[in-house]
MDAnalysis code that builds the backbone (N, CA, C; Angstrom):
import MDAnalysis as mda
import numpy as np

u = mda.Universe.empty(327, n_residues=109, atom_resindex=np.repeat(np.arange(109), 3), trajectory=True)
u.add_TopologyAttr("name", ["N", "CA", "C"] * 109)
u.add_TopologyAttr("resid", np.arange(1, 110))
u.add_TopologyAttr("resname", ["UNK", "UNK", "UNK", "UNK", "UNK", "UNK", "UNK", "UNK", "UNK", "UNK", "UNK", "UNK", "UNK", "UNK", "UNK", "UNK", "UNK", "UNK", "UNK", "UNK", "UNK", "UNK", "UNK", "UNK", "UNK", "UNK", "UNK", "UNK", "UNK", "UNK", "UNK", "UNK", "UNK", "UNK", "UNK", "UNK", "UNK", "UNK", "UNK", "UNK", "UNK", "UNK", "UNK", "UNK", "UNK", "UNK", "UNK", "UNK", "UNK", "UNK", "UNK", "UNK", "UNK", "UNK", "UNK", "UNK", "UNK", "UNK", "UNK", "UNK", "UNK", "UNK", "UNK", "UNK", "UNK", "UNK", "UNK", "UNK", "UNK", "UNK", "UNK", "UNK", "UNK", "UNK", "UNK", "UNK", "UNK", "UNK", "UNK", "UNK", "UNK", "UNK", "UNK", "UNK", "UNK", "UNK", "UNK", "UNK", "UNK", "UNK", "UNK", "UNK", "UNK", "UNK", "UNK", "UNK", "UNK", "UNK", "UNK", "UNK", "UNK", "UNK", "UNK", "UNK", "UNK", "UNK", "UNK", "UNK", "UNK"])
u.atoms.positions = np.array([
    [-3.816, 8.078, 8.943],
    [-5.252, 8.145, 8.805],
    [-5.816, 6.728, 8.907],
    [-6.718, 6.550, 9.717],
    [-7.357, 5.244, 9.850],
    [-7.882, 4.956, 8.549],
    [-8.000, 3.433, 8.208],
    [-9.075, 3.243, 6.898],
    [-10.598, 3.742, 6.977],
    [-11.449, 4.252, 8.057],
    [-12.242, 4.094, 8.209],
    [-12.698, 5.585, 8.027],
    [-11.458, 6.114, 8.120],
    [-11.912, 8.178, 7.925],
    [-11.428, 7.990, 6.504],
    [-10.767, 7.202, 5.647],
    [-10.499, 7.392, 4.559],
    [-11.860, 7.097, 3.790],
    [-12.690, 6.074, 4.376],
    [-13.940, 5.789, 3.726],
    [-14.862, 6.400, 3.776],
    [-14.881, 7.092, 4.901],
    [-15.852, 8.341, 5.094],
    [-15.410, 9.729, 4.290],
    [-14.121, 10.179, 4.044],
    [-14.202, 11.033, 3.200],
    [-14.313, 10.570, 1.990],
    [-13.988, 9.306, 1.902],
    [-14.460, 8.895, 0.099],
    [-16.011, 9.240, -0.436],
    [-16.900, 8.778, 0.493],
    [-18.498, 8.361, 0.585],
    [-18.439, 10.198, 0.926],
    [-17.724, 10.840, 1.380],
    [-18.606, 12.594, 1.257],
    [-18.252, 13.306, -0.503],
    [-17.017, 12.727, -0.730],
    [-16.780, 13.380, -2.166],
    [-17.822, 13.049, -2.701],
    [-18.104, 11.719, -2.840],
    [-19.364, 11.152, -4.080],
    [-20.922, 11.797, -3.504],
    [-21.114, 11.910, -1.968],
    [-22.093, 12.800, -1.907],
    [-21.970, 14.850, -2.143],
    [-21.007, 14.887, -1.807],
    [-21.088, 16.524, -2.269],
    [-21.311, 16.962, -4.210],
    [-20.612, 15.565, -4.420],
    [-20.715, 15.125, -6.314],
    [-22.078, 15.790, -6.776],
    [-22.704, 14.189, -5.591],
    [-23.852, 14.301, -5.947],
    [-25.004, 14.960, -6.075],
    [-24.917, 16.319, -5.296],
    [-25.548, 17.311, -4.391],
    [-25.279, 18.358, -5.637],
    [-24.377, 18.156, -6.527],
    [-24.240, 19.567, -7.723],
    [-25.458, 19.325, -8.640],
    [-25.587, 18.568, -9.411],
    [-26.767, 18.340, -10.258],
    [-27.813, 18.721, -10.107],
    [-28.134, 18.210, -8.785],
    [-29.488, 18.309, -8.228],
    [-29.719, 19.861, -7.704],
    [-28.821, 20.234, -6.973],
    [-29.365, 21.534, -6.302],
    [-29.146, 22.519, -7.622],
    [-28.406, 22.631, -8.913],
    [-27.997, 23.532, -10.156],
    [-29.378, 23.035, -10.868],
    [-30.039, 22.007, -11.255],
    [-31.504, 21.721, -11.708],
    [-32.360, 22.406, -11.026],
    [-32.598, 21.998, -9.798],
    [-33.521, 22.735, -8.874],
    [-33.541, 24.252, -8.887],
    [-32.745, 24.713, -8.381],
    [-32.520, 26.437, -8.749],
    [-32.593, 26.779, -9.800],
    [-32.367, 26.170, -11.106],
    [-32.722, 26.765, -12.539],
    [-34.204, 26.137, -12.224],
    [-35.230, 25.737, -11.790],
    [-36.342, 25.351, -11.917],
    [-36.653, 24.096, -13.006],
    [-35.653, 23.246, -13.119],
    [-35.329, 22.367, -14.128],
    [-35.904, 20.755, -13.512],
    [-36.706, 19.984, -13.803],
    [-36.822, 18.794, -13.358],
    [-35.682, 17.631, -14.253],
    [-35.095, 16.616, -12.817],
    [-33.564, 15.738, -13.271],
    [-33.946, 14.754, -12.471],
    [-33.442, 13.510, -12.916],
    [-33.627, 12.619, -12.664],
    [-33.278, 12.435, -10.787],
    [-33.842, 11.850, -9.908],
    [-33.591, 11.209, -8.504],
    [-34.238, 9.421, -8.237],
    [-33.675, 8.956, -7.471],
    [-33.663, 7.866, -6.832],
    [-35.476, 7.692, -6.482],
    [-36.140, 8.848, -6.443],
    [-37.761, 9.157, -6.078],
    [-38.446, 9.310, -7.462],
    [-37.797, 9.610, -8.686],
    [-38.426, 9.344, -9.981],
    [-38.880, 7.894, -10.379],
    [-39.739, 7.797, -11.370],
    [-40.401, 6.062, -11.930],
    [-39.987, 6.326, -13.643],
    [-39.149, 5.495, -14.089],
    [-38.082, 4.275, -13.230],
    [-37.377, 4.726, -12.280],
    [-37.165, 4.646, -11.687],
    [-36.079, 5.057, -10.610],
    [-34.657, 5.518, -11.472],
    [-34.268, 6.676, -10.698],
    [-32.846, 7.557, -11.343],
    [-33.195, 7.159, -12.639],
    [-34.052, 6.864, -13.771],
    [-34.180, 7.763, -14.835],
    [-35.570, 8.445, -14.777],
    [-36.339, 8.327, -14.406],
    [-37.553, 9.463, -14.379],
    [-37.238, 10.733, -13.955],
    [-37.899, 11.807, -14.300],
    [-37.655, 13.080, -14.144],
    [-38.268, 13.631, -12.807],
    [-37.866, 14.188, -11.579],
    [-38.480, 14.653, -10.335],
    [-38.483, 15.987, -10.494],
    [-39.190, 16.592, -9.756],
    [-39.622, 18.312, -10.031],
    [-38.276, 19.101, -9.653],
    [-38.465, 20.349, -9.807],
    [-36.860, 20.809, -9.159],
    [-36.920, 20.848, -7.599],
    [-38.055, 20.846, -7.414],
    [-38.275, 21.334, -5.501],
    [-37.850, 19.573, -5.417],
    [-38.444, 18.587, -5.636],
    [-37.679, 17.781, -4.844],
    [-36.188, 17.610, -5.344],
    [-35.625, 17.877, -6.522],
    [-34.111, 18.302, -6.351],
    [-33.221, 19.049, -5.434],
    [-33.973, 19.734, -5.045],
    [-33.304, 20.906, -4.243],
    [-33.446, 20.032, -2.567],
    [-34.385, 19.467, -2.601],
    [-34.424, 18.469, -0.849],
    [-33.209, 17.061, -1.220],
    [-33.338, 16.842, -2.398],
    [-32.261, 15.950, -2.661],
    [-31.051, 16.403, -2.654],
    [-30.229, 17.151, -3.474],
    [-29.611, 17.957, -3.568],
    [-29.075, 18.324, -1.755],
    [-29.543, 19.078, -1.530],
    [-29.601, 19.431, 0.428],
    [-29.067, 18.027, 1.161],
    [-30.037, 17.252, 0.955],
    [-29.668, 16.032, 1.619],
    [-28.081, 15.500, 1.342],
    [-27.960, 15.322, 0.518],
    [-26.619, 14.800, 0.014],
    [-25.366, 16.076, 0.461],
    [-25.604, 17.170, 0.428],
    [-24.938, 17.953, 1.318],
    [-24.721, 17.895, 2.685],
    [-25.867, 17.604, 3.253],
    [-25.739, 17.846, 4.636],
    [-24.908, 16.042, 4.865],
    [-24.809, 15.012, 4.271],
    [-24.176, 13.868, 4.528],
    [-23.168, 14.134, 3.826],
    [-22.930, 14.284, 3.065],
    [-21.412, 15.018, 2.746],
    [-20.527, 15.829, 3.887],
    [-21.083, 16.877, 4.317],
    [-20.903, 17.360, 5.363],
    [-20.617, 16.825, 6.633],
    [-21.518, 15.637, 6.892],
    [-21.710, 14.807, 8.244],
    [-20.046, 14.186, 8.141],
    [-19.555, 13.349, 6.842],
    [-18.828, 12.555, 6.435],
    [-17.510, 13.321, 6.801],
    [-17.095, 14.123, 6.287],
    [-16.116, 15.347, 6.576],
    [-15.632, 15.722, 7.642],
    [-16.696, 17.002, 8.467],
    [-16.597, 17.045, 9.357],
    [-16.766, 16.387, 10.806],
    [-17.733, 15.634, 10.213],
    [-17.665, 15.270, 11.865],
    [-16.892, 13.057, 12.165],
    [-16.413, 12.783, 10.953],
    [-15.332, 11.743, 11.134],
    [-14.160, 12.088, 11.292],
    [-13.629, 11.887, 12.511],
    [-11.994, 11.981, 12.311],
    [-12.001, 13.461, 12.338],
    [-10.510, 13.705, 11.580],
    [-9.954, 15.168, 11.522],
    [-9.880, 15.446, 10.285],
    [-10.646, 15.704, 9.331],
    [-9.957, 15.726, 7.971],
    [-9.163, 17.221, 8.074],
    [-8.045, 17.286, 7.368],
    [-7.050, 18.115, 6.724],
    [-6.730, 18.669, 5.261],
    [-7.513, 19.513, 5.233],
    [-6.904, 19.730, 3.493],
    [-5.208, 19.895, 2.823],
    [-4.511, 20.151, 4.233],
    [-3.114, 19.624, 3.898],
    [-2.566, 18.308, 3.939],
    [-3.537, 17.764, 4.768],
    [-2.863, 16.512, 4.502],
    [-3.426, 15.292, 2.977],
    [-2.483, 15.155, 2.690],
    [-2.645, 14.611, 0.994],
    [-3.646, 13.078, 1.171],
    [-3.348, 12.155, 2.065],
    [-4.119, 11.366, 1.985],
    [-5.964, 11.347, 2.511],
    [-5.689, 12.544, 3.458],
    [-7.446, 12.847, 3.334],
    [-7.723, 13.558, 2.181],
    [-6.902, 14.160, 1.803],
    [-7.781, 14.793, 0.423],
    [-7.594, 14.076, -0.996],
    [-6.754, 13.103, -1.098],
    [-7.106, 12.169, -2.294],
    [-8.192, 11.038, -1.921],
    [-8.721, 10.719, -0.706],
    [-9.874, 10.200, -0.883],
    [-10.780, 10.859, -1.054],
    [-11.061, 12.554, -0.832],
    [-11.937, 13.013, -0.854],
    [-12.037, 13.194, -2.623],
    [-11.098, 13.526, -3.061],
    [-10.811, 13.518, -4.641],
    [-11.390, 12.196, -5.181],
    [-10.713, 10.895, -4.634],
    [-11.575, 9.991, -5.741],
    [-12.669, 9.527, -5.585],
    [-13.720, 9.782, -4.284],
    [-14.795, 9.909, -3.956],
    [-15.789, 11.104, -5.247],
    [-14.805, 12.238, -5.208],
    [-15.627, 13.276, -6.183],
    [-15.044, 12.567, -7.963],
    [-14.155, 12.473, -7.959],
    [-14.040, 11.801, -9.656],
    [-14.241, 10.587, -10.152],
    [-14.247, 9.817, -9.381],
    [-15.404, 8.210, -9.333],
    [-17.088, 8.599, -9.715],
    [-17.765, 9.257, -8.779],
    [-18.674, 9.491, -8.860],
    [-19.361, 10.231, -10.131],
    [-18.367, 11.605, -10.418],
    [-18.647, 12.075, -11.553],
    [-18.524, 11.800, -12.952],
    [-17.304, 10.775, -12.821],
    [-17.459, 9.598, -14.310],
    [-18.505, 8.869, -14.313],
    [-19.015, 8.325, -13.189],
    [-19.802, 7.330, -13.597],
    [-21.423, 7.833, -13.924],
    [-21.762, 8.741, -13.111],
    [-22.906, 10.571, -13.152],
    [-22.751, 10.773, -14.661],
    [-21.350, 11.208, -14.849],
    [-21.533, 11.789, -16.661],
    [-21.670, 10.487, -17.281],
    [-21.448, 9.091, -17.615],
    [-21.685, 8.297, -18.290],
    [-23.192, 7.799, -18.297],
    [-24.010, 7.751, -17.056],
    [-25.039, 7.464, -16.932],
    [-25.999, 8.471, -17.037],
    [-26.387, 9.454, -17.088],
    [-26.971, 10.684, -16.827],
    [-26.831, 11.389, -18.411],
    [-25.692, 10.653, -19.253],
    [-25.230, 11.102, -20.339],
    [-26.538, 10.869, -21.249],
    [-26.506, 9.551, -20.808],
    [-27.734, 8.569, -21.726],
    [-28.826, 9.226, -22.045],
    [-29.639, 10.281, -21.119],
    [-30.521, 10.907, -20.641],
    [-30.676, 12.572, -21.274],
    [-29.734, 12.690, -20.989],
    [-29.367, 14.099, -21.666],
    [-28.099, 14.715, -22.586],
    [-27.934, 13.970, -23.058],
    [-27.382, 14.408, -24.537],
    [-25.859, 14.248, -24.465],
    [-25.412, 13.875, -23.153],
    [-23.670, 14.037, -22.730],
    [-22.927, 12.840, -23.189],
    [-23.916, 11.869, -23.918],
    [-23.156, 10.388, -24.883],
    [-22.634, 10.523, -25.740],
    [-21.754, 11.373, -26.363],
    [-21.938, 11.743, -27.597],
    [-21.870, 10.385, -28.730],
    [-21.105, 9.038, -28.423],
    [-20.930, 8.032, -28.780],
    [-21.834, 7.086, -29.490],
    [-23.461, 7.889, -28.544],
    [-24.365, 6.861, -29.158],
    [-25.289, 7.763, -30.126],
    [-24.768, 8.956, -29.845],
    [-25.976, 9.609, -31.092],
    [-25.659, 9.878, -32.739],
    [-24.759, 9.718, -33.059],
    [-24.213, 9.113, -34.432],
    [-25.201, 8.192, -35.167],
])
């Protein structure tokens, strides 16, 4: 595998990551923080623009995947970048996002 499809499936895990929050807010009709909220990623955006956020980050997730290279779900080294693309992202999502909604448990003591 070239380094360069390994980086592209890394960069789709952390966008397909990213694409759960947003589109599971949006469809519950729930407003969550986006990159388009004030402050930025902590202000709250409506669920409809979750759901265009959400989408977006799918469809580049998607782009990343399919259309770099060949990815293989048998083959182990495209799919552990696609893995630490998705568990990078979601540690750092639950630590930050924690702050926000109640998932710190560390600091509310």
């Amino acid at each position: 595998m070239l380094w360069n499809h390994a980086l592209s499936y890394f960069f789709a895990g952390a966008f397909l990551t990213n694409a759960v929050p947003h589109l599971v807010c949006g469809v519950m009709g729930r407003p969550f923080q986006t990159p388009f909220a004030r402050p930025r990623g902590e202000g709250l955006s409506s669920s409809t623009m979750n759901v265009w956020w959400g989408f977006f980050n799918l469809v580049v997730g998607y782009v990343l995947i399919c259309r770099v290279g060949h990815f293989d779900l048998q083959s182990t080294p495209d799919v552990l970048a696609l893995g630490a693309g998705i568990l990078l992202l979601a540690l750092f999502t639950a630590r930050h996002f924690g702050r926000f909604n109640g998932g710190n448990l560390s600091q509310s003591s």
